[in-house]
C-alpha positions in Angstrom: 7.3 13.2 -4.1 6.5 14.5 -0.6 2.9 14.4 0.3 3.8 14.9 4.0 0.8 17.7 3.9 -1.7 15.3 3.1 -1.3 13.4 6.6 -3.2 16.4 8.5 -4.8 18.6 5.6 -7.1 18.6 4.7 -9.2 17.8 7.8 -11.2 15.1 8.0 -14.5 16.9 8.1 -13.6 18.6 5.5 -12.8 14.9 3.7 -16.1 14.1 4.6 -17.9 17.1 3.3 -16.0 16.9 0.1 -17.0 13.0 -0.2 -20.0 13.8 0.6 -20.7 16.5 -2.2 -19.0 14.2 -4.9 -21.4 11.7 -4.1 -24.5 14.3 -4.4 -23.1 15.2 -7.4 -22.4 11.7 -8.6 -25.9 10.8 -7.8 -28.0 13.5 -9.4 -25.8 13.5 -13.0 -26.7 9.5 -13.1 -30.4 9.7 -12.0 -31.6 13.2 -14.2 -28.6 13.5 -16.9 -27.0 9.8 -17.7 -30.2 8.0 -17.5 -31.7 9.5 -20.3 -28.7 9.1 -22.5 -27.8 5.5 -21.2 -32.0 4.6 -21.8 -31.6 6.2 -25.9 -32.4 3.5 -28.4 -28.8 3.7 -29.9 -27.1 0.1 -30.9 -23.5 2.0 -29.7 -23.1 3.7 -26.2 -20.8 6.0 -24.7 -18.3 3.0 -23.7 -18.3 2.0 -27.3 -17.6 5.3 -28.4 -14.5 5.5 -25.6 -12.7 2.4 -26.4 -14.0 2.7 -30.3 -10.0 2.7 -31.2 -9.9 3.5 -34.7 -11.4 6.5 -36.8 -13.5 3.7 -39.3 -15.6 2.4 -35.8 -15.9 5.8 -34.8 -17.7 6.7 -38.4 -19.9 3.4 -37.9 -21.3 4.6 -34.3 -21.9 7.9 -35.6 -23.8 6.7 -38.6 -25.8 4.9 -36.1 -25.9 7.6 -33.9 -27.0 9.7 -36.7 -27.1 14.1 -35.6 -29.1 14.0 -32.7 -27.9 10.9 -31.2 -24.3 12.8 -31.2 -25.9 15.6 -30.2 -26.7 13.8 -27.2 -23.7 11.7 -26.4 -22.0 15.8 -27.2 -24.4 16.8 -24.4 -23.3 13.4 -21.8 -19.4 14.5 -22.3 -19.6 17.7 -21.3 -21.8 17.0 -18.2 -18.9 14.3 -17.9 -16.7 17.4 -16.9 -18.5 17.8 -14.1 -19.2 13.6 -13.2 -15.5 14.2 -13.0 -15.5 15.6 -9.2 -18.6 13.4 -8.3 -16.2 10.3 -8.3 -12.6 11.7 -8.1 -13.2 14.1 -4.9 -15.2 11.3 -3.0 -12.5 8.6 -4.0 -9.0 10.8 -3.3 -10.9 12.0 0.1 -12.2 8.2 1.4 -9.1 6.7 0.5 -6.8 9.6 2.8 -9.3 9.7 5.4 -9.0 5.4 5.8 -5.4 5.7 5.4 -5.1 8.1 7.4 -6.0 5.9 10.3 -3.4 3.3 9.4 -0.1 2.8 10.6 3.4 2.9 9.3 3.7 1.7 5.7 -0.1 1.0 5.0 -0.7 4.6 5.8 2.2 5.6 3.1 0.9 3.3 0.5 -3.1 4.8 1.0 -1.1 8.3 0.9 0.2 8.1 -2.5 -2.6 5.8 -3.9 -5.2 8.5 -3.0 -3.8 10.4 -5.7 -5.4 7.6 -8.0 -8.9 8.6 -8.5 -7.1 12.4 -9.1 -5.0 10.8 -11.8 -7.9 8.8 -13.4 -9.8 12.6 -13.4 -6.4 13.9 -15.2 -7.2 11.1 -18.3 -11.2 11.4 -18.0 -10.7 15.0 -19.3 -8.1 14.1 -21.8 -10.4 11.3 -23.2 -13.3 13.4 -23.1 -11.3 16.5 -25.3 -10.7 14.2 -27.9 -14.1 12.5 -28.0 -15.7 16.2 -28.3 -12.9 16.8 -31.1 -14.7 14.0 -32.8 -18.5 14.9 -32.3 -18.0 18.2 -33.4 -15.9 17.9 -36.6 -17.6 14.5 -37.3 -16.0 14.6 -40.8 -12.8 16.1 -40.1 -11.1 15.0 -37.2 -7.3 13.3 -37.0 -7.1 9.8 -37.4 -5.2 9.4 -33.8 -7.8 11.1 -32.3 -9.9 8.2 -31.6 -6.9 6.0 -30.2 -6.0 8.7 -27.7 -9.1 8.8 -26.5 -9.1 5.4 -25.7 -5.7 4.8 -24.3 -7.3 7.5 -22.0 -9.8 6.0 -21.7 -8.3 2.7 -20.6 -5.8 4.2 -18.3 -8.8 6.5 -16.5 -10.6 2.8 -15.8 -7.3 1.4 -14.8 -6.4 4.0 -12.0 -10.0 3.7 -11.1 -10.0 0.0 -10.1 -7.0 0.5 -8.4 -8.3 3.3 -6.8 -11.4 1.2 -5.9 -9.3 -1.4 -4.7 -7.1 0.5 -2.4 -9.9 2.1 -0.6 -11.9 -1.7 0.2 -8.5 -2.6 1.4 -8.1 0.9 3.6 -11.1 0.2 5.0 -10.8 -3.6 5.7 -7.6 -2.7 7.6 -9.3 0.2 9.0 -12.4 -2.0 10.6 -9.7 -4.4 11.7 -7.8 -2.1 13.1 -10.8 -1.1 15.0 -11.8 -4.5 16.0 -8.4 -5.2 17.8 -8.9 -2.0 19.2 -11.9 -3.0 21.7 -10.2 -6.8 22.5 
C-alpha cells in the first residue's frame, strides 16, 4: 500500500480544521443527543446491546427495553452515523499531522496507523447495520445478526485503542522532538 500522498495532503490546516469540526461534532451529539439516551432509566445500554452476542440476550434487552426504549436506542444508532466523523476525522487527522513531524520509520508507522480510526469508522457502520436490522424487525431478525454486530463491535473498539495509542505516542515523540530542538 502506498500512502506516499498522505505525507503532504492534506495540508495541515486543513488537518486542523477537519479535527477541529470532528470534535464540534463529537461534542454536541454527546452533550444534546447521547445524554439523554445514556441518562434513560433502562437496566441494558447501548454497549450491552453491542457486545449482546447472541439473539436470546438481544430478546432480554429488548424486553427490558420495551417499544420506546428501542425506539430510542433506534434513534442513538442512527445519530451514531454521524458520531462516526466526530471521532474518526479528528483521530486519522491528529495522528498524520503528529506523524507528520516525525522522522524516518516513526513517521511510516504514524502514516499507516492513521488509517486506524478510518478502519474502526469502516466496522462502526457495519455494527450499527446490523443492530438497526435488529430494532426494526425485533421478532424476525437472523440469528448471526447479533454476533456480527459484536465482532464489529469489538474490532471498531480495538482499532480505536490502538488508534488512541498511536496518537499519545506521536505526540510524546513529537513534544520530544521539540524539546531537543531548542537544547
Amino acid at each position: 500500500m502506498n500512502l506516499e500522498k498522505l505525507k503532504k495532503s492534506p495540508s495541515d490546516l486543513v488537518l486542523l480544521i477537519a479535527a477541529a469540526i470532528g470534535v464540534i461534532i463529537l461534542l454536541t451529539l454527546n452533550i444534546f443527543i447521547f445524554e439523554d439516551i445514556a441518562t434513560g432509566s433502562y437496566r441494558y445500554g447501548i454497549l450491552d446491546f453491542e457486545f449482546a452476542l447472541t439473539k436470546e440476550r438481544i430478546l432480554t434487552i429488548f424486553s427490558v427495553w420495551d417499544v420506546d426504549g428501542m425506539a430510542l436506542q433506534a434513534t442513538g444508532v442512527y445519530w451514531d452515523f454521524l458520531y462516526i466523523f466526530g471521532y474518526a476525522v479528528p483521530l486519522f487527522a491528529l495522528i498524520l499531522f503528529f506523524s507528520r513531524k516525525l522522522e524516518d520509520r516513526a513517521a511510516t508507522i504514524g502514516l499507516y496507523m492513521s488509517l486506524t480510526p478510518i478502519v474502526a469508522g469502516i466496522f462502526d457502520v457495519i455494527e450499527n447495520i446490523n443492530l438497526l436490522v435488529m430494532l426494526n424487525d425485533p421478532s424476525n431478525f437472523a440469528s448471526f445478526v447479533p454476533l456480527i454486530a459484536s465482532i464489529s463491535a469489538t474490532i471498531k473498539f480495538g482499532f480505536l485503542i490502538v488508534g488512541a495509542i498511536i496518537f499519545v505516542v506521536a505526540l510524546v515523540l513529537f513534544i520530544i522532538k521539540k524539546i531537543k530542538k531548542q537544547d
